[in-house]
N, C-alpha and C positions, 0 to 999 in steps of 0.2 A: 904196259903200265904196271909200276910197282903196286901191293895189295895196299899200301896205305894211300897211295895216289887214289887209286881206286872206291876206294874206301872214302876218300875226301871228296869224291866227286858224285857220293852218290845222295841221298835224302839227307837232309840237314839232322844234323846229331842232336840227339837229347839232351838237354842239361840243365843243370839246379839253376831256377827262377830264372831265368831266361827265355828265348822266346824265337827264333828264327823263320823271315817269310820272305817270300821273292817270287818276285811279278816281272816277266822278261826280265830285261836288265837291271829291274831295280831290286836291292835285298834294303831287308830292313831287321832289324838284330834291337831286341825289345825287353829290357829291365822289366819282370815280373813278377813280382812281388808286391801289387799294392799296396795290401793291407798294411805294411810295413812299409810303407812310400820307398821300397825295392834299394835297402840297404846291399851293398857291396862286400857280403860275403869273400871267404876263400875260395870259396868254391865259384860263386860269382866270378871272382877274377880270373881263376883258371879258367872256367867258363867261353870268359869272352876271348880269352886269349885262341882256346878251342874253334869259338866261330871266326874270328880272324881270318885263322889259316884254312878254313871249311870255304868262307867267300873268297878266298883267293884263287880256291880248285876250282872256282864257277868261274871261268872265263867271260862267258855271258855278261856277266856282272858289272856293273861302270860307275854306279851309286851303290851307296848303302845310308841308310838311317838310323841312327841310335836315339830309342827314345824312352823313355821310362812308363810305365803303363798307371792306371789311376791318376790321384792328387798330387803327382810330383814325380822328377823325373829322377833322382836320389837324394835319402837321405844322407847320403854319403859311408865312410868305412863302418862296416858291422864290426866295431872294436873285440864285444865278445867271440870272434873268429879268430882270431889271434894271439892265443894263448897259449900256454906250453903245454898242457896236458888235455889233449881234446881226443883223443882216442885212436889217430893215427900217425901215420910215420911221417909225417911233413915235421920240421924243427922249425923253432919258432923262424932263423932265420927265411925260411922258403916261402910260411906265413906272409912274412913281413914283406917279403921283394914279389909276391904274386901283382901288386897294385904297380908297381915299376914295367912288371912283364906282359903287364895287359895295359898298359899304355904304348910300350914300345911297339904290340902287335897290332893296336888300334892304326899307329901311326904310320906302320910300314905296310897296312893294307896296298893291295893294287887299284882299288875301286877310291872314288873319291866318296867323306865320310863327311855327312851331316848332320849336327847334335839338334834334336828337337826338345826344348827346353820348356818344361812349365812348371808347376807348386811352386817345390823347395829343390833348389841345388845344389847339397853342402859340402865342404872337403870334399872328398874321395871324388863325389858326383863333378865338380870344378874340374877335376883333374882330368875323368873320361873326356870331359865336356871338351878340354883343350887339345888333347888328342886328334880330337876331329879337325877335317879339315876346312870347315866351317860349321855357324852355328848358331840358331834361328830361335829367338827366346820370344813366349807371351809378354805382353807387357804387365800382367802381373808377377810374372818370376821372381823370385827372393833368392840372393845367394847368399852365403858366407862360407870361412873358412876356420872355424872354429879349434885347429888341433892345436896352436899355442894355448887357448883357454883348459886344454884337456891337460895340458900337461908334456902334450908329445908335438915333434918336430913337423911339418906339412912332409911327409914323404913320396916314394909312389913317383919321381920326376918331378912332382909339383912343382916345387920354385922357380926347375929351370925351365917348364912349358910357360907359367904364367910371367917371366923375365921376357921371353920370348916375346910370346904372344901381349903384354901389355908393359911390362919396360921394367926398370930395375924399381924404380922411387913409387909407383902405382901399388906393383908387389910386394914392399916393405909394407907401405899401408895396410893393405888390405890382410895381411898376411899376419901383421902384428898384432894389429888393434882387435884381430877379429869382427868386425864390425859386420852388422847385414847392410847390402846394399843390391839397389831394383834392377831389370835389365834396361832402363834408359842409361845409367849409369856406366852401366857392363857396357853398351855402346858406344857410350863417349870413349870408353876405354881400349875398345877393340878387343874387347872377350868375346863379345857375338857379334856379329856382321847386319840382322837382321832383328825387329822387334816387331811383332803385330799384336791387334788386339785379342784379348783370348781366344774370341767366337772365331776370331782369321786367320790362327795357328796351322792350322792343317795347308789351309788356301796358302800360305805364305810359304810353308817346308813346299807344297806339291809345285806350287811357282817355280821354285830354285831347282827344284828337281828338275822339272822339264825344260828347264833353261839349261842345265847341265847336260840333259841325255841329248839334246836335240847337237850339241856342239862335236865336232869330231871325235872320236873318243882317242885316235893316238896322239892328235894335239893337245887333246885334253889331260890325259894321263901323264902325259910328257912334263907339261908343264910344273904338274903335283909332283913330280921327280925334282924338276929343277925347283921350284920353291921347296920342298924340302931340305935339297943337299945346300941351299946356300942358308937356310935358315939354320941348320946344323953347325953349318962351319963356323956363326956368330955366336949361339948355346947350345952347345954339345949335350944332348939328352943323355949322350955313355957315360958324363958325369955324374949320372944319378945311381950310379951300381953301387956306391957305399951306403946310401937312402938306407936300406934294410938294418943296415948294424945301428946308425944312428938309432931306428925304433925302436928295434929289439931293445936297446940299452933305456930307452927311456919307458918303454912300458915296464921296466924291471925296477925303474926306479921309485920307491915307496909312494914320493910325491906325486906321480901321475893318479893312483887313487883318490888323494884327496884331493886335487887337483880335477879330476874326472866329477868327485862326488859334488863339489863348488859349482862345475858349470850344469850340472842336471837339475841340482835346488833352482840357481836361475830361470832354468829353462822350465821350469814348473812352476815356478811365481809369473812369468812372462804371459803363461799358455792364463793361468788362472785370471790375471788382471785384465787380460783380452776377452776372456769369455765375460 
């Protein structure tokens, strides 16, 4: 076995706000950063792209869960990650296509991957979220997708997971208008598979699980191959490799500040008229 085979197969690696545990067959790969309802960092992305390829060394392994830790499961892209002058040698383009390369490794996982969803779910968080190969939402979950209101384009795959996964005229909507909408909705839509009541969130992800371990696992894997390659061959996710230039160019562009600073006043009159 080569040293990094090795290496991947040995104790789950450490890494920024993140979280890695596994119980026999099951892993489960945990957004940690509450306090910050566990924004999606750079580091974050490379992160999870990190444990991807870590759960894949665990053969063992047949499930994984992704779940965000406290009041929500992401607030979605930590924009100020993304800059040009942050103290190391990543360019901003590397930045920018780290959310592309941690969706791609989410989705070419070997284990089959489910999102447990509850708070807030927004950008960036949608996009893990779609990744997975299914995905179990409280019925109080809030999602939206806010990065037209920012200024910048949904990158990261987004468009072409959520075309996918809920259709071309759904993803214009939701995509445009930025709007928030519940996971009843997300249902109807076929972004999550499952809704339970808050207190039944655990009961409801632990259900699906043991429904999954208990099924053979080479039929079961198998199948995740083939619903993959035919869902590819209808939206090509390797379409999304120019995603990166588009954001670089748009966070460059003046208007995304103000643009940026328009939807934060919102979001602070919003937060204030609710308290």
């Amino acid at each position: 076995m080569a040293w990094h085979d090795a290496a991947m197969a040995a104790a789950p690696p450490e890494l920024v706000d993140l979280r890695i545990d596994v119980d026999g067959r099951l892993g489960r790969l945990t957004l940690d950063r509450p306090e910050k309802l566990n924004p999606l960092s750079t580091d974050v992305l490379e992160g999870i792209e990190v444990a991807a390829r870590w759960f894949d060394a665990q053969r063992e392994i047949a499930v994984v869960v992704v779940a965000g830790a406290g009041r929500a499961f992401s607030a979605g892209a930590d924009l100020g990650s993304f800059g040009e002058r942050l103290g190391d040698d990543r360019t901003p383009h590397q930045r920018a296509d780290a959310g592309r390369r941690m969706g791609d490794s989410i989705e070419a996982m070997r284990a089959v991957t489910v999102a447990r969803l509850h708070g807030n779910c927004i950008g960036g968080g949608v996009v893990l979220a779609s990744a997975c190969d299914l995905r179990v939402a409280a019925r109080s979950t809030r999602f939206s997708i806010p990065e037209v209101d920012l200024g910048i384009p949904l990158a990261w795959g987004g468009v072409h997971r959520l075309v996918r996964e809920i259709g071309a005229a759904a993803t214009r909507d939701l995509v445009m208008t930025c709007r928030t909408f519940d996971a009843e909705e997300a249902l109807r839509l076929g972004l999550v598979q499952r809704v339970a009541d808050d207190s039944a969130l655990d009961d409801e992800v632990d259900s699906l699980v043991a429904t999954l371990l208990d099924k053979p696992e080479g039929a079961l894997l198998a199948t995740k191959r083939g619903v993959d390659a035919v869902a590819s061959s209808m939206v090509g996710i390797e379409r999304a490799w120019a995603d990166a230039d588009v954001l670089v160019a748009a966070l460059r562009d003046p208007g995304f500040q103000a643009a940026a600073a328009r939807y934060l006043e919102r979001l602070a009159e919003r937060r204030t008229t609710s308290d």
